[in-house]
KOLZAMI-169967 format. One record per residue (C-alpha): y, z, x; residue number from 0; residue in three letters. Coordinates in Angstrom, 2 decimals, decimal comma, always signed. Each point is the difference from the previous one (the first is absolute). Last residue first. Layout:
N
<pt <Y; Z; X>; NUM; 'Ala'> ...
***
This chain:
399
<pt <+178,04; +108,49; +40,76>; 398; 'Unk'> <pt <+2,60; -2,37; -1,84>; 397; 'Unk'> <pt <+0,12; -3,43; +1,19>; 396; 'Unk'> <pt <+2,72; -1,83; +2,10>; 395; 'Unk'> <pt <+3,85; -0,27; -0,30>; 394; 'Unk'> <pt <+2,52; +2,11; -0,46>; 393; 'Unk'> <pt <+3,26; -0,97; -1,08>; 392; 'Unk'> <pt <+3,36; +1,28; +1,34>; 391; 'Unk'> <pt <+2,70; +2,02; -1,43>; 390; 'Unk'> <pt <+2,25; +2,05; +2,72>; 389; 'Unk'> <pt <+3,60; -1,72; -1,20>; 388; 'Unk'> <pt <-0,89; +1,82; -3,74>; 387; 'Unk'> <pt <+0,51; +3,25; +1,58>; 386; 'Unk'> <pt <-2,26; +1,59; -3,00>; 385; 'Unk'> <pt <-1,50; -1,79; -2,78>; 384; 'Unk'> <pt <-2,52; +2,78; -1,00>; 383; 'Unk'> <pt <+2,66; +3,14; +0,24>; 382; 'Unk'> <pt <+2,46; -2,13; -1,61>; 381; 'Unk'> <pt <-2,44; -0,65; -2,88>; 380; 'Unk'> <pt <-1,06; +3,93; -0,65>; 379; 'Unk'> <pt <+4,14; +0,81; +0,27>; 378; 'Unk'> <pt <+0,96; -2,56; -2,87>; 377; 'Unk'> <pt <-2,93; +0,89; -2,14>; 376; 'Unk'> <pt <+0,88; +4,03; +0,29>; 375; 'Unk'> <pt <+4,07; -1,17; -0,32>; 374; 'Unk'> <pt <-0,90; -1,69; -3,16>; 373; 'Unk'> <pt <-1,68; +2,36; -1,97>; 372; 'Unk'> <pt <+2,47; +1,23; -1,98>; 371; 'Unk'> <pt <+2,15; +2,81; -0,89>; 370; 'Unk'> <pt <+0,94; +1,77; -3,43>; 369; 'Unk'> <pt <-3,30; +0,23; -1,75>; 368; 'Unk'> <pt <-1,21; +2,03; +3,07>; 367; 'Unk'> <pt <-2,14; -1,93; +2,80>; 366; 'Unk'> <pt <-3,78; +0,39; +0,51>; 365; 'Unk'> <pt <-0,41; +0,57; +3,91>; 364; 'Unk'> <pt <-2,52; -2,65; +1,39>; 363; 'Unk'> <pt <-1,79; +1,89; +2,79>; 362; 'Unk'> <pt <-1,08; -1,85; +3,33>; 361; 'Unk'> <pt <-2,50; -2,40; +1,48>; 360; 'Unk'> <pt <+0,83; -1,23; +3,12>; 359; 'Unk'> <pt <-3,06; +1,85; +1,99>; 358; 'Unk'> <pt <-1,83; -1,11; -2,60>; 357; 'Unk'> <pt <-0,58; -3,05; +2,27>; 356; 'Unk'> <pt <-2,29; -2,63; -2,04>; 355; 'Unk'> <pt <+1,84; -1,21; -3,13>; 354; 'Unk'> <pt <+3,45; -0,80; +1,23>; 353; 'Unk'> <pt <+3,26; +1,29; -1,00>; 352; 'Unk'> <pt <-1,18; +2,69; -2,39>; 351; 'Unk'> <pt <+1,94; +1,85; -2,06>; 350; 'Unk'> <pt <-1,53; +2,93; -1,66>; 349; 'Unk'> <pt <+0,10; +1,54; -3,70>; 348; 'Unk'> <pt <-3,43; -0,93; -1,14>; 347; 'Unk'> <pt <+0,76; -1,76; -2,66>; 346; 'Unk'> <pt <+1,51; -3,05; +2,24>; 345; 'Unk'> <pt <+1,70; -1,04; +2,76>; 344; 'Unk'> <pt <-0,58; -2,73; +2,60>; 343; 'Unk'> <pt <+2,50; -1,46; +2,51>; 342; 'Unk'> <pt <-0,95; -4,12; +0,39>; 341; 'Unk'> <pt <-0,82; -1,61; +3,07>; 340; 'Unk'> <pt <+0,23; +1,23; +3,62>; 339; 'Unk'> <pt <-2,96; -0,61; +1,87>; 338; 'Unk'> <pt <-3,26; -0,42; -2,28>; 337; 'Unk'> <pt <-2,71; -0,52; +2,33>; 336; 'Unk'> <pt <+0,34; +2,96; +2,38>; 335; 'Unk'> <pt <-3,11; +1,02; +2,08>; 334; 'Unk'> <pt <+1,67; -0,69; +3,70>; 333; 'Unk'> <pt <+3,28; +1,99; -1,54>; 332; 'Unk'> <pt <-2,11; +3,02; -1,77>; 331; 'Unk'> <pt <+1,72; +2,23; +2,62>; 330; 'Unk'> <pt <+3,44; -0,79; -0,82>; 329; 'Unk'> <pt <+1,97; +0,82; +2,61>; 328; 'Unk'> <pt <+2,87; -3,33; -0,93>; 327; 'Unk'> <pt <-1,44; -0,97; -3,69>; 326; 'Unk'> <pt <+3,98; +1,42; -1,49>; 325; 'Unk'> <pt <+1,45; -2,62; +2,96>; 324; 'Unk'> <pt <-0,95; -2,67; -1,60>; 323; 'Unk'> <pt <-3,60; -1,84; -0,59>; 322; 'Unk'> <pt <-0,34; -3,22; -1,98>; 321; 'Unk'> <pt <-3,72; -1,35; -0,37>; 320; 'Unk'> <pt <-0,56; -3,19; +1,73>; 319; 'Unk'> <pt <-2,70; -3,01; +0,34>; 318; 'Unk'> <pt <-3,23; +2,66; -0,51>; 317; 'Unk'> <pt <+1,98; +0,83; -2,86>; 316; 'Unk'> <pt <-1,16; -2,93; -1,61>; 315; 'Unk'> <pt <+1,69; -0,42; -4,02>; 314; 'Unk'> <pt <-1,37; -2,85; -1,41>; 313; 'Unk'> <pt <+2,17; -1,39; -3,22>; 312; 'Unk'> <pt <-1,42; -2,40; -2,96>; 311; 'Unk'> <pt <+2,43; -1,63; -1,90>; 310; 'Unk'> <pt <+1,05; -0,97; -3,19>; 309; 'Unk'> <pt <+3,32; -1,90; -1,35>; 308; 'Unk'> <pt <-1,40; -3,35; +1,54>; 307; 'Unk'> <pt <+2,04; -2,87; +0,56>; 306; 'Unk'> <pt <-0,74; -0,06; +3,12>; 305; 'Unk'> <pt <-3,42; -0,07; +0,36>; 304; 'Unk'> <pt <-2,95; +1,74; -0,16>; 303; 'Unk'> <pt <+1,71; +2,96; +1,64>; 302; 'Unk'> <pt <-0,58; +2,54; +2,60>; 301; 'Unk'> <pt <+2,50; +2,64; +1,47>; 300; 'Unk'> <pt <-0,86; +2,19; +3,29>; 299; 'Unk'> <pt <+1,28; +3,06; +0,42>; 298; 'Unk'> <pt <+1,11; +2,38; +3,35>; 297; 'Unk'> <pt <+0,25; +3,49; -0,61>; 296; 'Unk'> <pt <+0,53; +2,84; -2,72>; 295; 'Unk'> <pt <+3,53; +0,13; +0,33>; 294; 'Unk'> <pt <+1,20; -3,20; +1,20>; 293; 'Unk'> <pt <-1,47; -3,80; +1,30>; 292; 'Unk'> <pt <-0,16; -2,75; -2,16>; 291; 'Unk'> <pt <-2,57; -3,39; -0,46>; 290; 'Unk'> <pt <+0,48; -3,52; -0,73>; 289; 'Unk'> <pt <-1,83; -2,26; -2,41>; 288; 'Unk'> <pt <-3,16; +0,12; +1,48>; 287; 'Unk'> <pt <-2,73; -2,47; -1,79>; 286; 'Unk'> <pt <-2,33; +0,71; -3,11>; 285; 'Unk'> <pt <-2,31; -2,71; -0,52>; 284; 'Unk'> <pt <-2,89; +2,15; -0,29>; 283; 'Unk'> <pt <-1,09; -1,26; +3,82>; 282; 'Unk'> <pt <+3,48; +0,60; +1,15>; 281; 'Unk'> <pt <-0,75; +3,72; -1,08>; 280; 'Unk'> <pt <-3,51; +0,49; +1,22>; 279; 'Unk'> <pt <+1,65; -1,41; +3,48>; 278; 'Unk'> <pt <+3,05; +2,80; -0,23>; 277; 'Unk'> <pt <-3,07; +2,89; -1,17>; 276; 'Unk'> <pt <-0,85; +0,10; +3,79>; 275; 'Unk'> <pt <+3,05; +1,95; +0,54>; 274; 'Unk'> <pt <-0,66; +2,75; -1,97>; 273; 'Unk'> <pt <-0,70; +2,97; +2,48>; 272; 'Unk'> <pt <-2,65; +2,24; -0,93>; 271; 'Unk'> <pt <+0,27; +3,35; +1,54>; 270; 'Unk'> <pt <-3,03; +1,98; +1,35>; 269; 'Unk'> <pt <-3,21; +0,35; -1,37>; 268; 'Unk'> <pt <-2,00; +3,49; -0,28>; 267; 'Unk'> <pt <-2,84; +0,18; -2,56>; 266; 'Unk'> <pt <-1,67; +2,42; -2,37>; 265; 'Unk'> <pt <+3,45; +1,27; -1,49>; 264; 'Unk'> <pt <+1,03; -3,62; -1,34>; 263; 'Unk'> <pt <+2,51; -2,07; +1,82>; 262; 'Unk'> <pt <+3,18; -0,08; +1,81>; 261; 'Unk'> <pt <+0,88; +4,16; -0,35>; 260; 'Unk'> <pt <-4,12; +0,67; +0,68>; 259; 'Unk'> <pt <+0,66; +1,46; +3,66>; 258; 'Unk'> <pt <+2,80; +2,33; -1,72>; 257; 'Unk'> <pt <+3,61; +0,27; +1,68>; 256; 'Unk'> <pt <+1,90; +0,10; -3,50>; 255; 'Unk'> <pt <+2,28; -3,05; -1,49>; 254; 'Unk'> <pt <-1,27; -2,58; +2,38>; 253; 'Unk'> <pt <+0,92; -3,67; -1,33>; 252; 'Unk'> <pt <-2,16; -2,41; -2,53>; 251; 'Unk'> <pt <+0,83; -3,48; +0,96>; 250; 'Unk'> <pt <+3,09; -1,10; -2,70>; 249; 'Unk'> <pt <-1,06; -3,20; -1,82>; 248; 'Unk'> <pt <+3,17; -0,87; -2,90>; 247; 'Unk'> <pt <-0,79; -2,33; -3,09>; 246; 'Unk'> <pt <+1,95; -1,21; -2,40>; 245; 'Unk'> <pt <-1,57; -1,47; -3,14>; 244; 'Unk'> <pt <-0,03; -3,35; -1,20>; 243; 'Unk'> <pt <-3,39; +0,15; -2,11>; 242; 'Unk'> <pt <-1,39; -2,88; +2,20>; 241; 'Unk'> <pt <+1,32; +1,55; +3,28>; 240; 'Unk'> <pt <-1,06; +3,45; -0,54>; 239; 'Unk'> <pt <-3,68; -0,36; -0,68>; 238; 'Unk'> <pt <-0,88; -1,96; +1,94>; 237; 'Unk'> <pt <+2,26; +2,30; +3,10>; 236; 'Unk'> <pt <-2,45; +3,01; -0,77>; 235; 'Unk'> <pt <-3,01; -2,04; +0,23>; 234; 'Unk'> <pt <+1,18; -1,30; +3,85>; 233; 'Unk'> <pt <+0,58; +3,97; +0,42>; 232; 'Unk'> <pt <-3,09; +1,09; -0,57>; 231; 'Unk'> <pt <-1,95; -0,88; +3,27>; 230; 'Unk'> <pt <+2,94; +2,15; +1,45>; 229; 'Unk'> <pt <-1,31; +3,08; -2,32>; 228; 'Unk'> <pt <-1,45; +3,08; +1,99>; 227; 'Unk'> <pt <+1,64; -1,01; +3,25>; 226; 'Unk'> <pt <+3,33; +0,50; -1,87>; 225; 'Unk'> <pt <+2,77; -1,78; -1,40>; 224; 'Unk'> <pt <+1,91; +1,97; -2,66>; 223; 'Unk'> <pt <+0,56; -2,85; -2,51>; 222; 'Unk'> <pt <+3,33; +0,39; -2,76>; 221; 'Unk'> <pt <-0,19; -1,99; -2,52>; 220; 'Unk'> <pt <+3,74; -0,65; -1,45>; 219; 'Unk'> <pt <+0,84; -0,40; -2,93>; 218; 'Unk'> <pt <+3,46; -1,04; -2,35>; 217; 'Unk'> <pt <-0,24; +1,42; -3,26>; 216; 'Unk'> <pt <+0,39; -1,61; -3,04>; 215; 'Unk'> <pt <-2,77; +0,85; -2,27>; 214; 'Unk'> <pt <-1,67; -3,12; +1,07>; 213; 'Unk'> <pt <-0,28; +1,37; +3,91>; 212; 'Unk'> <pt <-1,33; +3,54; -1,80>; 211; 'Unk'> <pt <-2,54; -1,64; -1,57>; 210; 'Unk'> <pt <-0,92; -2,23; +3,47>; 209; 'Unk'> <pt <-0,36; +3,03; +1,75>; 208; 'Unk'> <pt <-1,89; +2,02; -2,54>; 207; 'Unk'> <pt <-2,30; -2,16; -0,06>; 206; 'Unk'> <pt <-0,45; -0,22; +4,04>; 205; 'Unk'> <pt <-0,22; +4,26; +0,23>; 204; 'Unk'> <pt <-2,58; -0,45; -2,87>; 203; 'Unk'> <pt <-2,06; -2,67; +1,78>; 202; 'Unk'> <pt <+0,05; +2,34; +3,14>; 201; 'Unk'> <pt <-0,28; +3,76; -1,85>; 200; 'Unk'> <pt <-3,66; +0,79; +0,82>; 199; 'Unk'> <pt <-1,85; +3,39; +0,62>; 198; 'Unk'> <pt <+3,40; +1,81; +2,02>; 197; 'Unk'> <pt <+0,64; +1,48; +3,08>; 196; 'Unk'> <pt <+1,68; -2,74; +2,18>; 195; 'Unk'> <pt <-2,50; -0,77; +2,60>; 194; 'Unk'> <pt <-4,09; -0,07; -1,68>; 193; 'Unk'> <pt <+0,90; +0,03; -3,45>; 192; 'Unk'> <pt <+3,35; -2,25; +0,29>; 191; 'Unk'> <pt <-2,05; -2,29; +2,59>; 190; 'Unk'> <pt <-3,06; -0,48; -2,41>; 189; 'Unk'> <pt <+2,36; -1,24; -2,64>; 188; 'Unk'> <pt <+0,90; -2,97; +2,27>; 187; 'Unk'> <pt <+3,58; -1,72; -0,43>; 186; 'Unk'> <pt <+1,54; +1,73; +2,96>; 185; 'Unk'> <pt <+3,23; +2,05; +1,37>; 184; 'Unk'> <pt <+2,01; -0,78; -3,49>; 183; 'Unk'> <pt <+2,78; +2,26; -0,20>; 182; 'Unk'> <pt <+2,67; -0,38; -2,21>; 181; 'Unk'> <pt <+3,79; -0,44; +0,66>; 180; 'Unk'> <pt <+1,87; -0,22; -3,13>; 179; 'Unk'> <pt <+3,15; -1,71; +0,12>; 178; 'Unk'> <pt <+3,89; +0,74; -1,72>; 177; 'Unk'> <pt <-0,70; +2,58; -1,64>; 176; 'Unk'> <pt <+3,15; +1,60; -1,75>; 175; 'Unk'> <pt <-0,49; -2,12; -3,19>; 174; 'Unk'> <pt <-3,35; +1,50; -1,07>; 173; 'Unk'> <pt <-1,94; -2,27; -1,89>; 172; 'Unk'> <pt <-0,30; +0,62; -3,49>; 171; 'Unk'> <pt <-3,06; +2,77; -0,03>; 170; 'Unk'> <pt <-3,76; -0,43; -0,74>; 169; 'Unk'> <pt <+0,20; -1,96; +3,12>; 168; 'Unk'> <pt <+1,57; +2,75; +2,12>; 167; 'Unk'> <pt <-2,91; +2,81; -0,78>; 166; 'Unk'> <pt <-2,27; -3,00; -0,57>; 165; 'Unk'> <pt <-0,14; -0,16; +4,21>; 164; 'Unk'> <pt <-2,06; +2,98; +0,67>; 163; 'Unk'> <pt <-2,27; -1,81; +2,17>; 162; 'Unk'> <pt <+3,51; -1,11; +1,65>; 161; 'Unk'> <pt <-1,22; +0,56; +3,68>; 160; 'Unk'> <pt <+4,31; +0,80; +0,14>; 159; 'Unk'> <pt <+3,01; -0,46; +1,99>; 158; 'Unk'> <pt <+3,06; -0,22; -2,39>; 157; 'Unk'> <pt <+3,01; -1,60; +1,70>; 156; 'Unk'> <pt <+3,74; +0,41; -1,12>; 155; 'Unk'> <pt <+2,31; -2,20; +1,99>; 154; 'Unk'> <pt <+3,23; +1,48; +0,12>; 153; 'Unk'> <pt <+3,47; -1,27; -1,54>; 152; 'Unk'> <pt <+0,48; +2,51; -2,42>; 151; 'Unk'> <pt <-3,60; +2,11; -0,76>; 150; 'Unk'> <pt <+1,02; +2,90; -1,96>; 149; 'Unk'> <pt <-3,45; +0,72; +0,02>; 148; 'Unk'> <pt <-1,20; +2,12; -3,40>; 147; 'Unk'> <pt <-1,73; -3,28; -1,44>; 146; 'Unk'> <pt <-2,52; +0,71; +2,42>; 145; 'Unk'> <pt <-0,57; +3,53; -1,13>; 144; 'Unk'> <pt <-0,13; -0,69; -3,48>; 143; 'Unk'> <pt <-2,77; -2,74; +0,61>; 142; 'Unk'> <pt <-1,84; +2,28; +2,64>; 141; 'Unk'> <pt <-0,53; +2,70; -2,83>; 140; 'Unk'> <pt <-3,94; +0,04; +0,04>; 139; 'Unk'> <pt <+0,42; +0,22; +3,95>; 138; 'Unk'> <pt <-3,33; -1,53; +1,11>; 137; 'Unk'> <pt <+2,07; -3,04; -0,13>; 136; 'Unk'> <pt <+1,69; +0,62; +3,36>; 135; 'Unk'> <pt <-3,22; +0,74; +2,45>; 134; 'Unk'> <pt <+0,13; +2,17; +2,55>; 133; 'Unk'> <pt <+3,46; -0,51; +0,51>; 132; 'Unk'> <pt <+2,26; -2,97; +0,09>; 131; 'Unk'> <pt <+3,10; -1,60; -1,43>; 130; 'Unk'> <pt <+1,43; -1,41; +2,60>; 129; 'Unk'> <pt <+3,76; -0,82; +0,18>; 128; 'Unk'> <pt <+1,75; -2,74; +1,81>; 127; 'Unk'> <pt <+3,28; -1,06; +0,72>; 126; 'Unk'> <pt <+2,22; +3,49; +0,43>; 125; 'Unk'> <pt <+3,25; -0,08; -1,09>; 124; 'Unk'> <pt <+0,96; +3,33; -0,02>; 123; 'Unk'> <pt <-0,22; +0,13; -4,12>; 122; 'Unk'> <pt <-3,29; -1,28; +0,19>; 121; 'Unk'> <pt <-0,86; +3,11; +2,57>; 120; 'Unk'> <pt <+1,81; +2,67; -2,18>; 119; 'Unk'> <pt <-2,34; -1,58; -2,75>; 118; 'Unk'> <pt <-3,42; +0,16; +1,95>; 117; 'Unk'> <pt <+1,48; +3,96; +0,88>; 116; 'Unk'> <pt <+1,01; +0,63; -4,05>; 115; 'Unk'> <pt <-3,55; -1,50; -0,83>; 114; 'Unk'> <pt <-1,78; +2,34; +2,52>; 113; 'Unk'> <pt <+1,95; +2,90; -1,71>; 112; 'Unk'> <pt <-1,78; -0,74; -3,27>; 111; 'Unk'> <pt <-3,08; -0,50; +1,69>; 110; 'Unk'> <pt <-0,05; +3,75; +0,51>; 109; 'Unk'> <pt <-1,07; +0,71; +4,17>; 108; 'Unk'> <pt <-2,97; +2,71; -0,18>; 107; 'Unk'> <pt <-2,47; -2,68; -0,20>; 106; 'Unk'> <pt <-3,13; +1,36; +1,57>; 105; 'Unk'> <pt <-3,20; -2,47; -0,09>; 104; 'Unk'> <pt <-1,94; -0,72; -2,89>; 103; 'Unk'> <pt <-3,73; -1,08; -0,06>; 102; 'Unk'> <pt <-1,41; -0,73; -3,05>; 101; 'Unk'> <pt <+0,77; -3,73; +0,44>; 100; 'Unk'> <pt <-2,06; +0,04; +2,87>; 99; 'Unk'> <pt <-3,12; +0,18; -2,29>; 98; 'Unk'> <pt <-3,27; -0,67; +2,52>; 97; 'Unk'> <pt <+2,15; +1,62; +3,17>; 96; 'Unk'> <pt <-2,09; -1,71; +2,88>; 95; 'Unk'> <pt <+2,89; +0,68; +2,18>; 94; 'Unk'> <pt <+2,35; +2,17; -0,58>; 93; 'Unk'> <pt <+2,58; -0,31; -2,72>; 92; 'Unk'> <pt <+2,76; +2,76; +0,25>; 91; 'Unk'> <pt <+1,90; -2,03; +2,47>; 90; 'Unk'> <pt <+3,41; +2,10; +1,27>; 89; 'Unk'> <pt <+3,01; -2,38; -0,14>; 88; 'Unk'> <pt <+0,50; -2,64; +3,41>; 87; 'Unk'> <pt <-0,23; -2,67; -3,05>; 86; 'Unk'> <pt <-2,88; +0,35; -1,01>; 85; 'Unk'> <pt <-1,39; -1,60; +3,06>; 84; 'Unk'> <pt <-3,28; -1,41; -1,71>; 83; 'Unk'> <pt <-2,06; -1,54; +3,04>; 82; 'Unk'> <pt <-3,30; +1,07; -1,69>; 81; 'Unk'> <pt <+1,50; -1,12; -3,68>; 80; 'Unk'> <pt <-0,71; +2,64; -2,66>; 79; 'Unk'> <pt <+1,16; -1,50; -3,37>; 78; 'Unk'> <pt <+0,94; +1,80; -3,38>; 77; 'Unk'> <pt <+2,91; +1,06; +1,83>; 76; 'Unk'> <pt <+2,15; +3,60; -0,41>; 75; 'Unk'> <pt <+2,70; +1,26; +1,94>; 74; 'Unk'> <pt <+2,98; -1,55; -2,25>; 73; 'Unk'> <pt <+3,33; -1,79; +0,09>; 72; 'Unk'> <pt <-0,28; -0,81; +4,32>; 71; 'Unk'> <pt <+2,94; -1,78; +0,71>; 70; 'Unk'> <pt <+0,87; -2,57; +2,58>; 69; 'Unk'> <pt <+3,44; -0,35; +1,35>; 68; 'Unk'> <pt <-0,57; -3,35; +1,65>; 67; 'Unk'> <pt <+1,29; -2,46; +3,22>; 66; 'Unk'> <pt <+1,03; -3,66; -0,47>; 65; 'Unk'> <pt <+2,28; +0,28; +3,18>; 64; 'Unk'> <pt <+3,17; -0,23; -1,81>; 63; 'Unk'> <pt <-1,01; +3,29; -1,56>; 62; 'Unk'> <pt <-0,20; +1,91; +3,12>; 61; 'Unk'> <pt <+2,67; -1,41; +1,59>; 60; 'Unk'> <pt <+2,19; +0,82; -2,66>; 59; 'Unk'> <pt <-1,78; +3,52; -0,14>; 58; 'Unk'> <pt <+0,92; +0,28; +3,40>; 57; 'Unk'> <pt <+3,59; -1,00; -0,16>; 56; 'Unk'> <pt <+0,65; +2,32; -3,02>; 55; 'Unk'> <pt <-1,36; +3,48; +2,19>; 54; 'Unk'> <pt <+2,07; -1,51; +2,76>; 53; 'Unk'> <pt <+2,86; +0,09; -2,45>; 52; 'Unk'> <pt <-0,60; +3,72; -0,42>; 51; 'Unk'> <pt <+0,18; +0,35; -4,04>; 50; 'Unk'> <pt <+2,79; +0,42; -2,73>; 49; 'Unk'> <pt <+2,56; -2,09; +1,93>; 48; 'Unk'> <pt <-1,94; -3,64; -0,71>; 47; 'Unk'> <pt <-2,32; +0,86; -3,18>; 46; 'Unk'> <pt <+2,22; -1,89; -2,26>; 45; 'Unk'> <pt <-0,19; -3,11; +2,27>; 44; 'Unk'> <pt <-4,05; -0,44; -1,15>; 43; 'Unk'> <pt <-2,33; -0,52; +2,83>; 42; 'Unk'> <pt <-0,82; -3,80; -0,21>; 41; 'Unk'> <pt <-2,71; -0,78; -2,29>; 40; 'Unk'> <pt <-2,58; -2,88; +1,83>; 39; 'Unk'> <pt <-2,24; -2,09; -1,64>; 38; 'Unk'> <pt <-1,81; -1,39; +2,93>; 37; 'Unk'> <pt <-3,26; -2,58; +0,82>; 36; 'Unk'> <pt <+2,27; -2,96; -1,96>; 35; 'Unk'> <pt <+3,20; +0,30; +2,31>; 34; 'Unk'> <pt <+3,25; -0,86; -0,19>; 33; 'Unk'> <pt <+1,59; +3,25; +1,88>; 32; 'Unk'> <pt <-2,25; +1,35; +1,86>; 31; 'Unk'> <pt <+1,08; -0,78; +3,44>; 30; 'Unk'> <pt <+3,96; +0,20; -0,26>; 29; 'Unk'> <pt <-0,27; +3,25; -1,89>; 28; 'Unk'> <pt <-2,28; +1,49; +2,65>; 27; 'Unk'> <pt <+2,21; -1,05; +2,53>; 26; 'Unk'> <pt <+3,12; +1,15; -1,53>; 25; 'Unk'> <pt <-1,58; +3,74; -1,17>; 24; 'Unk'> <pt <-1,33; +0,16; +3,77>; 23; 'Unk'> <pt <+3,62; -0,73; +1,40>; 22; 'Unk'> <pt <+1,27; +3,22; -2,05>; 21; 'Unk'> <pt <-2,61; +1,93; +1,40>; 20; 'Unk'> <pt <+0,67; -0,78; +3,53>; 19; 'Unk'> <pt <-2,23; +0,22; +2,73>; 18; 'Unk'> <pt <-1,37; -3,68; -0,79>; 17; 'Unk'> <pt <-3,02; -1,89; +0,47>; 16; 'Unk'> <pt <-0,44; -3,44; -2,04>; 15; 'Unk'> <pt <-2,43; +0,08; -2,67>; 14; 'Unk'> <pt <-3,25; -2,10; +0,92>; 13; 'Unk'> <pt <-0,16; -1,49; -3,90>; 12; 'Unk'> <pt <-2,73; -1,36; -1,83>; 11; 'Unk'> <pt <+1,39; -0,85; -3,49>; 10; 'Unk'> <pt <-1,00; -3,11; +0,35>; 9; 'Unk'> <pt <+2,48; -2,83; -1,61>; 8; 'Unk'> <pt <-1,71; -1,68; -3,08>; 7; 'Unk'> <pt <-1,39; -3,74; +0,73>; 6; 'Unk'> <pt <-3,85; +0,92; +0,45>; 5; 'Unk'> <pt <-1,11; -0,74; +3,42>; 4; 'Unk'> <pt <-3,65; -1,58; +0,38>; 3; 'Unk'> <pt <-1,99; +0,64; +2,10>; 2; 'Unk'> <pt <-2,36; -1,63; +2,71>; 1; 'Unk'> <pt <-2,31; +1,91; +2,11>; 0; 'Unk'> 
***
């Protein structure tokens, strides 16, 4: 199959094994330097002293790796999604819930301490921030909220279904967001009755794209592939490309051990593995630009063409899924789609390192007005990265 190469460097990177933290950082640095797929904050030098250094190399590697911090604001969606992870939090929804909206889960964490935490982790250095929940804009106070983040140098990301979307658009756009990730899993009403909870809310999730796109904000669609809507995806990418919006295809992943967890609750399928979507791409006259490997997996990047500032990004697991030493024992390892990723927090006070073992889960301790929350984040992401020298990628599909 021919392709052709975009002229930007790949951010794909094998990184070279070393026992030594020190020769990590210099590796790492040498790598992503330069590169389009990265914006990378090194770990500020004030924090050098205050903290373990191998708590500093971690959360450099961490970060250079395109990894997240992803925050959940809220416990409440107006969506009910089958495959919904929600984030490793609780799910009050259940299915066939007829008003999910109504349906609050515990949030004993205050979201004013969550914005000190996303702000100890600008101040670190981090790259990439998630704002996540539930949904964000069911949060009638999401404007004040965002404009809370002392954001630096990090990316600020808002992942959304953006129904609610005229709580930002009634609003000047919010400087601290710098992309909205919204999710688009098919264009057919019947599909958000029948899989994702709701009557209809296709043409209005699309509208609101493109409003939100002219109010200024950078989007991104992001398509949870599924045995439920491959035949989908081809109308999902029409409607991208001509309206110049990013799109990302992640294949749904286990977040509980239920039969249904790829597909509705009357069948069983197993995982759906994106690789056939390359030809549908070529075919759309979207050709691979180069693809990247870290946190999260192995990525492939389309294009039009060169000279495009949109893309459209496949992320197949199936092709590698990062696993340290923190997955060694794990008894969910044969099941696990995710790998290491992002570290989750949220309202509900816990951290969670990965969606499906709760086993990891543990207590996020609210912090006086004279500490911080920076050693919690720093230890959480050291746990996850590990003896870096022991990294590999795992190949093959989730059970």
């Amino acid at each position: 199959m021919k392709r052709a190469i975009c002229n930007f460097a790949s951010a794909a990177a094998s990184l070279h094994r070393s026992a030594s933290s020190s020769a990590t950082s210099a590796v790492l640095s040498h790598q992503f330097n330069n590169t389009m797929s990265y914006s990378t904050n090194s770990t500020n030098n004030k924090h050098v002293g205050k903290y373990p250094q191998e708590y500093l190399d971690s959360f450099e590697i961490y970060n250079k790796l395109n990894a997240k911090f992803r925050v959940a604001v809220v416990n409440t969606c107006n969506m009910n999604c089958f495959f919904c992870h929600n984030e490793g939090m609780e799910n009050p929804r259940s299915l066939g819930d007829k008003t999910p909206i109504k349906k609050q889960g515990k949030e004993p964490f205050p979201v004013g301490e969550l914005v000190r935490m996303m702000n100890d982790f600008c101040d670190l250095g981090g790259t990439q921030l998630n704002i996540t929940g539930g949904e964000p804009l069911v949060r009638k106070d999401i404007v004040d909220v965002l404009k809370s983040i002392d954001k630096k140098n990090t990316r600020v990301v808002l992942n959304s279904n953006v129904l609610l979307a005229e709580r930002l658009l009634r609003a000047p756009k919010v400087p601290q967001v710098d992309a909205i990730y919204a999710s688009l899993h098919t264009t057919r009403e019947s599909d958000f009755k029948k899989y994702l909870g709701i009557n209809a809310g296709a043409e209005q999730v699309m509208k609101n794209m493109v409003l939100l796109k002219e109010h200024g904000y950078r989007v991104q669609i992001n398509y949870s592939l599924g045995d439920y809507n491959k035949d989908e995806f081809e109308n999902v990418l029409k409607f991208a490309l001509p309206n110049k919006i990013d799109l990302k295809v992640i294949s749904l992943i286990r977040s509980n051990l239920d039969k249904s967890q790829y597909c509705n609750p009357d069948e069983e399928k197993s995982w759906t593995n994106p690789k056939w979507l390359e030809d549908l791409m070529e075919n759309n006259g979207v050709q691979v630009c180069g693809t990247r490997e870290g946190f999260g997996g192995r990525v492939n990047i389309y294009k039009t063409n060169d000279a495009s500032d949109h893309k459209v990004e496949i992320k197949n697991i199936g092709r590698g899924r990062l696993m340290t030493d923190y997955c060694n024992g794990c008894r969910f390892a044969d099941k696990c789609g995710e790998g290491i990723y992002a570290v989750r927090s949220g309202v509900d006070g816990i951290w969670k390192p990965c969606v499906l073992n709760s086993d990891k889960f543990s207590k996020m301790e609210i912090e006086d007005s004279s500490n911080d929350y920076k050693m919690q984040i720093l230890s959480v992401i050291h746990n996850m990265v590990s003896d870096w020298k022991n990294h590999k990628f795992v190949e093959g599909s989730p059970q």
